[in-house]
C-alpha positions as CSV (number, residue, x, y, z in Angstrom):
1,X,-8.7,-10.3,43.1
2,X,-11.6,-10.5,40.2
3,X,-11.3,-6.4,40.6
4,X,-7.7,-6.4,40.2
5,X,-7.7,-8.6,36.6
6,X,-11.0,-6.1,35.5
7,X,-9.4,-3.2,36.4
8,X,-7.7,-2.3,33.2
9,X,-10.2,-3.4,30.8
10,X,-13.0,-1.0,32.7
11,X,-10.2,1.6,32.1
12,X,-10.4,1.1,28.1
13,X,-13.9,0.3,28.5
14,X,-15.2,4.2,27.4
15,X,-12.5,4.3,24.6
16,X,-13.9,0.5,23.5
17,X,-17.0,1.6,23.7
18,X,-16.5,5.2,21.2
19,X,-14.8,3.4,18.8
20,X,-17.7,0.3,18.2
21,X,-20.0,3.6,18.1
22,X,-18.0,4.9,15.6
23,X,-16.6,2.1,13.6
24,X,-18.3,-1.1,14.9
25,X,-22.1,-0.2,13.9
26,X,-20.8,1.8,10.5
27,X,-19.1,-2.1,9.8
28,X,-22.6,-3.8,10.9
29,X,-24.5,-1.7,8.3
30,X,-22.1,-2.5,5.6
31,X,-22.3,-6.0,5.9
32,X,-26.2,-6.2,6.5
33,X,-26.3,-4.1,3.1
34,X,-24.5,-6.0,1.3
35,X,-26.8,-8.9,1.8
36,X,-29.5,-7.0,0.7
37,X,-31.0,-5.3,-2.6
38,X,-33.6,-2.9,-3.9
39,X,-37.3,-4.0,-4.8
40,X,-40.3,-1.4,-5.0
41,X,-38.2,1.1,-3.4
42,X,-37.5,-1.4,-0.1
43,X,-34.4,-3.4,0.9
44,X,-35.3,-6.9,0.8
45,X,-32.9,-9.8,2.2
46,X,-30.8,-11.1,-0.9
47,X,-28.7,-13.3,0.6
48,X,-25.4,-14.2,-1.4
49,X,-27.1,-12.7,-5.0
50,X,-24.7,-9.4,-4.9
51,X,-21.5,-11.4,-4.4
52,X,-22.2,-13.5,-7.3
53,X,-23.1,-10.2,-9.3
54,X,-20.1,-8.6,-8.6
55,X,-17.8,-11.8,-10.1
56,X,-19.8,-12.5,-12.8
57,X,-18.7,-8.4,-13.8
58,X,-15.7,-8.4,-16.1
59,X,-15.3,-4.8,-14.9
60,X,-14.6,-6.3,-11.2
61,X,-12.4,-9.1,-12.3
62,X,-10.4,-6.8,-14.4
63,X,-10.4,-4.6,-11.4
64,X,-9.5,-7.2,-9.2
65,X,-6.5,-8.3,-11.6
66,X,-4.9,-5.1,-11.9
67,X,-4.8,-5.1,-8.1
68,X,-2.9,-7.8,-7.5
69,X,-0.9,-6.7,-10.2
70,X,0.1,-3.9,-8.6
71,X,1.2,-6.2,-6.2
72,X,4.7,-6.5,-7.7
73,X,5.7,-3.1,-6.8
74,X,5.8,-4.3,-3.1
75,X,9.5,-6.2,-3.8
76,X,10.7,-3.7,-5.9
77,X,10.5,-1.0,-3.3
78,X,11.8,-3.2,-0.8
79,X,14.7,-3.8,-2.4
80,X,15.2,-0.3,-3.3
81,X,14.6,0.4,0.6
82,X,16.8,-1.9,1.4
83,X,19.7,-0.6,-1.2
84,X,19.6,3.1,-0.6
85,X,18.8,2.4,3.1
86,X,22.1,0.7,3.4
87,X,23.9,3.4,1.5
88,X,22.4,6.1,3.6
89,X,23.6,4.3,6.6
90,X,27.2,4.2,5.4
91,X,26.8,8.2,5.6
92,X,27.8,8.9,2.1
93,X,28.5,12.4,1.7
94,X,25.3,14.3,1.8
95,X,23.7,11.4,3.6
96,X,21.1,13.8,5.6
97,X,20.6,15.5,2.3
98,X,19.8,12.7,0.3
99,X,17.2,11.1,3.0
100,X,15.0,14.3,3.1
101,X,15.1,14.0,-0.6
102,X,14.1,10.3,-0.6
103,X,11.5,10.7,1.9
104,X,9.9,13.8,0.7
105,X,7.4,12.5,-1.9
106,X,6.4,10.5,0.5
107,X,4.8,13.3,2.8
108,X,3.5,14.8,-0.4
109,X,-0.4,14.5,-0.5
110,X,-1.1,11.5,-3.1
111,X,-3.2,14.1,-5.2
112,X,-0.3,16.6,-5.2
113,X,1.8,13.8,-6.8
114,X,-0.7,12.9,-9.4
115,X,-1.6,16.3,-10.6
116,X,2.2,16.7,-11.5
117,X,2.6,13.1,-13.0
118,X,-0.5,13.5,-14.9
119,X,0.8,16.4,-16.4
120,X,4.2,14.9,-17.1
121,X,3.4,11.6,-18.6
122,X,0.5,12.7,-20.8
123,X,1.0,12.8,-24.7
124,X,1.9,16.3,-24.8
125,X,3.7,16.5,-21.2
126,X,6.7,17.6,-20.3
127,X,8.5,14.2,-20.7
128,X,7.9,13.5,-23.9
129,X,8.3,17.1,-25.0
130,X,12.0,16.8,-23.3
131,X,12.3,13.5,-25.6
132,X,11.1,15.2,-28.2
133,X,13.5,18.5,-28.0
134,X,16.9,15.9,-27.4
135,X,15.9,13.6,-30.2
136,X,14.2,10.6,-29.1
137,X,11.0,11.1,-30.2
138,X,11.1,7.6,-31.1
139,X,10.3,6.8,-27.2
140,X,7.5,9.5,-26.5
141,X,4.8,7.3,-26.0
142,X,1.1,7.7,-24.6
143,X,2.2,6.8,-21.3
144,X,-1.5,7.3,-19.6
145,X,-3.5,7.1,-22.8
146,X,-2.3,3.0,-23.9
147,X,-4.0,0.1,-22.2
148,X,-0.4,-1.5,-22.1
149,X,1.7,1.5,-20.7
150,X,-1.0,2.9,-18.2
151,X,-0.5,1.1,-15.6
152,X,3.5,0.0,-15.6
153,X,3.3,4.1,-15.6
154,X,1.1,4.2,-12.3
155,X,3.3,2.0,-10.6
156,X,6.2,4.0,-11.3
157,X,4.5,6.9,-9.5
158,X,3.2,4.5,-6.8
159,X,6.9,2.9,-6.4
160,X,8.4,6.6,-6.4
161,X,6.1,7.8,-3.7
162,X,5.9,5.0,-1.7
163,X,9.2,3.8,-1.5
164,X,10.4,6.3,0.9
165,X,8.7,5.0,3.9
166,X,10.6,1.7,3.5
167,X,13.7,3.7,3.4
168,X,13.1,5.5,7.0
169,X,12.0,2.4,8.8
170,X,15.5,0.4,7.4
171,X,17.4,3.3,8.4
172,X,15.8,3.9,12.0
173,X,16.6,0.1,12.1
174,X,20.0,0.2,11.4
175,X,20.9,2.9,13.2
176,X,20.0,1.2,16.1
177,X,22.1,-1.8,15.3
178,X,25.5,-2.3,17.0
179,X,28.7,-0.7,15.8
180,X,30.4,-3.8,17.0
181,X,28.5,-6.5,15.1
182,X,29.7,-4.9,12.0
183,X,33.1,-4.0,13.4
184,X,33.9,-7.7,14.4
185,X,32.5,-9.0,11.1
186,X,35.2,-6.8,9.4
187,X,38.5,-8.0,11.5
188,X,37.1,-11.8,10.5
189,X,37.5,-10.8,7.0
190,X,33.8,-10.1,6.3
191,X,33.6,-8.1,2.9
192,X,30.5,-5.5,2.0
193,X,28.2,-8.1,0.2
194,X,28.7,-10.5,3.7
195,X,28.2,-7.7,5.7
196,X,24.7,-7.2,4.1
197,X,23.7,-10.7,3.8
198,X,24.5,-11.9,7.4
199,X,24.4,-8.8,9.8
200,X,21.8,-6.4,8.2
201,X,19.3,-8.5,6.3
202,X,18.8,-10.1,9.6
203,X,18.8,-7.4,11.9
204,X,16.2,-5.9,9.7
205,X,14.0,-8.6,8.9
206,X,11.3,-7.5,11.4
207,X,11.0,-4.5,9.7
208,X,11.0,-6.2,6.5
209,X,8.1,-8.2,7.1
210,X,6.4,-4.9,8.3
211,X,7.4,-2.9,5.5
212,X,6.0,-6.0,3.0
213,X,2.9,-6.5,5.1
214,X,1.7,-2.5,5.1
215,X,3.0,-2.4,1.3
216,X,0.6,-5.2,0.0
217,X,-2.7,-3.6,2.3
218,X,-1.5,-0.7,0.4
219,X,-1.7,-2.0,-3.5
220,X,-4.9,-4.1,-2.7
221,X,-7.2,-1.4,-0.8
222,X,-5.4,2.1,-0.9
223,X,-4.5,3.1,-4.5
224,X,-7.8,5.0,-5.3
225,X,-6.3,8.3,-4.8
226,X,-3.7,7.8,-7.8
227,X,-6.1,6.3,-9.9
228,X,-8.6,8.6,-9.6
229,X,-6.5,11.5,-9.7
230,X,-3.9,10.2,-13.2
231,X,-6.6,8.3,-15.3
232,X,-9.8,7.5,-13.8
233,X,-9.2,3.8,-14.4
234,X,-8.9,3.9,-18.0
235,X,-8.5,4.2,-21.0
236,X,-11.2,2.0,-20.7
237,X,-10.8,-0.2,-17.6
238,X,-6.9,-0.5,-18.0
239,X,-6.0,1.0,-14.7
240,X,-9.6,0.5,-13.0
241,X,-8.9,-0.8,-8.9
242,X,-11.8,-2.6,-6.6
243,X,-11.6,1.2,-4.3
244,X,-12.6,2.9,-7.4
245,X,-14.8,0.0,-8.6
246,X,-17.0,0.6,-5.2
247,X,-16.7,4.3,-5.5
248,X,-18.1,4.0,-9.3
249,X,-20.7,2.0,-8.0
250,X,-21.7,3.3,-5.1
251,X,-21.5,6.9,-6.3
252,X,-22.3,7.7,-9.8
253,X,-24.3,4.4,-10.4
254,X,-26.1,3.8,-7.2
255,X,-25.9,0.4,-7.1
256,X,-24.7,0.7,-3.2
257,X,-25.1,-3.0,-2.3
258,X,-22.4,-4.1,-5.0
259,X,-20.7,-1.4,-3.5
260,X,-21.1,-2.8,0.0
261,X,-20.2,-6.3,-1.1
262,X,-17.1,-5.2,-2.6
263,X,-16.6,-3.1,0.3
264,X,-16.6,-6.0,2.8
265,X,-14.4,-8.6,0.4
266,X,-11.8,-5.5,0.7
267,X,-12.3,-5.4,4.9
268,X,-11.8,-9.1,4.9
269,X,-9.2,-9.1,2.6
270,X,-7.3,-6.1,4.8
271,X,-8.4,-8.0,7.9
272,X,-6.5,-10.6,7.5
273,X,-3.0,-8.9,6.4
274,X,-3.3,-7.0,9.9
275,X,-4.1,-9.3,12.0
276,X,-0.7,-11.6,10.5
277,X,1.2,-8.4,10.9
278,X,0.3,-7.9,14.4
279,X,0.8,-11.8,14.7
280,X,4.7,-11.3,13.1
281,X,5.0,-8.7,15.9
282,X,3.5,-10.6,18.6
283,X,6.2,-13.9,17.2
284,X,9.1,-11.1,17.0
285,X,8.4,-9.9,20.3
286,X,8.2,-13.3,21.9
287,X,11.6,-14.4,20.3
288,X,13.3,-11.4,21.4
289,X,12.6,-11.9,24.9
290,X,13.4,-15.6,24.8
291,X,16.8,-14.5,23.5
């Protein structure tokens, strides 16, 4: 009988035991680092002195801020999912055309994407030369060069890339939704906006909470690539992000146990938003099979 309960843990046993060999020790080493510092060439226990470094740095805080800025992109694209999922699923004509198109940029590779928008929101891109030529040169700005535009202008790009995965996962959703549900609404009289409000904002609220959940892991701890690739974090620290804070640090100015700290605030931090998506999963899936 005590065989019979071990049996499928010694079946995930070797696959437990690769990944703690490759992720478990790398994790161990992080966190031991960041506890530590440099003296005389040796690492020497530090205790809690790098955490405090890192927020007493006005680079980090600013880094920190513009983070959860970026957090306000995360109901923008869901509503914009949400919209242009519903529209897709009323098969408009061109329907199948229009959701390749939408979900295109986001199979694009992120530094793709921020080659081209680097070159078409710069002073002398091809936006504002296309302002320029029509007559509204009055609104070609600096869109990546001005502390105030440079980042409303990377979460443009963010929003337009990342929106399309929102998009697919509303769609799969609804497709799999009844006919009937929406079918019976409409002989009780239902019209479109009661339609969306009491059949497919519920149906899709699972997916909702997914979508919101993987969006805001996404604008705390996996922007790096279009900051890097579109301004670097500036002008100045404008657009600077905690990834590129602990690549800056770790990287060009060797200070790897700032780095590390930061590292393991952003593990934490992503840690948690996991662990309550797979606990939304595990409430959805238990209410479900109640029902």
């Amino acid at each position: 009988m005590l065989m019979r309960k071990l049996e499928p843990y010694l079946f995930i046993a070797p696959a437990m035991a690769v990944l703690l060999v490759i992720f478990g020790y790398p994790v161990y080493r992080l966190v031991v680092l960041s506890f530590q510092r440099q003296s005389k060439g040796e690492l020497i226990f530090a205790g809690l002195s790098n955490y405090k470094a890192i927020f007493s740095d006005d680079v980090f805080i600013a880094a920190i801020q513009h983070n959860l800025t970026l957090l306000i992109c995360v109901p923008i694209m869901v509503v914009i999912a949400l919209v242009l999922a519903v529209f897709l699923f009323e098969r408009i004509r061109g329907w199948q055309f229009y959701r390749t198109t939408l979900f295109l940029p986001y199979l694009l590779p992120i530094a793709v994407i921020g080659l081209i928008f680097s070159y078409i929101f710069q002073l002398s891109g091809v936006l504002n030369d296309f302002l320029t030529a029509i007559g509204l040169q009055a609104f070609a700005l600096d869109w990546l060069g001005s502390t105030k535009l440079a980042l409303p202008t990377l979460m443009f790009v963010i929003i337009w890339k990342e929106v399309g995965f929102g998009i697919v996962l509303f769609l799969a959703r609804l497709m799999s939704v009844e006919e009937e549900l929406f079918d019976a609404a409409k002989i009780d009289g239902a019209n479109w906006w009661q339609l969306q409000w009491n059949i497919t904002i519920p149906q899709l609220a699972t997916v909702m909470e997914f979508f919101i959940v993987i969006s805001i892991i996404t604008m705390l701890s996996w922007v790096f690539n279009y900051v890097y690739v579109m301004t670097g974090g500036g002008p100045g620290n404008a657009t600077m992000v905690s990834e590129l804070y602990v690549y800056l640090m770790g990287f060009r100015y060797n200070q790897t146990n700032l780095a590390a700290a930061v590292s393991v605030l952003l593990l934490i931090v992503t840690g948690v938003f996991i662990f309550f998506d797979l606990y939304l999963r595990d409430r959805s899936g238990t209410v479900e099979a109640l029902s």
